[in-house]
C-alpha positions in Angstrom: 0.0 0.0 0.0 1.1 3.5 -0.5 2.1 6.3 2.2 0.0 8.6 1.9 1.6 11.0 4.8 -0.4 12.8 7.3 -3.0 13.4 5.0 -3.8 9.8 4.9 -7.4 10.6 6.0 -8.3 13.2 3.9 -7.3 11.4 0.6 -9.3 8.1 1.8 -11.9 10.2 2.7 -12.4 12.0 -0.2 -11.8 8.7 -2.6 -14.7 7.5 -0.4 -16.9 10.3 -1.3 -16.3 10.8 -4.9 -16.9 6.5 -4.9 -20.0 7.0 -3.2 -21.0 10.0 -5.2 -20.2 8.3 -8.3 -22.3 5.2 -7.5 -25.8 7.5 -6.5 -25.4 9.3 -9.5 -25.1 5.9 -11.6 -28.4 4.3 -9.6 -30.0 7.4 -10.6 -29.3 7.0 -14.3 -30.0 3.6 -14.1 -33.1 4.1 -12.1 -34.5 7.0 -14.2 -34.0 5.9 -17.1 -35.9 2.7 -16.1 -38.9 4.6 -15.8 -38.5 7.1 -18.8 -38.8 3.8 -20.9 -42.0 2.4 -19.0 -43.1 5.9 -19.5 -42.5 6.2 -23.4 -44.1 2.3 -23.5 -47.0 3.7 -22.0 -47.1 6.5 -24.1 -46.8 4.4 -27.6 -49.3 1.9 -26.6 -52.1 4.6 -25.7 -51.3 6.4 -29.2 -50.0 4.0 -31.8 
């Protein structure tokens, strides 16, 4: 593993963060996009 110094926390921590922010924001993509196509399959069936 690599010495990080005495900042050894706050690189760890903010790896951890931009992780975690990285995964939300790829469930949210995931997740709205999800229901965009149920909502466009709606949409198609009622008017095609």
């Amino acid at each position: 593993m690599m010495d990080l110094g005495k900042y050894a926390v706050e690189v760890i921590s903010a790896w951890g963060v931009s992780l975690a922010l990285l995964a939300g924001l790829v469930w949210w993509s995931v997740r709205r996009g999800r229901i965009v196509r149920a909502e466009l399959k709606k949409v198609e069936r009622d008017h095609g």
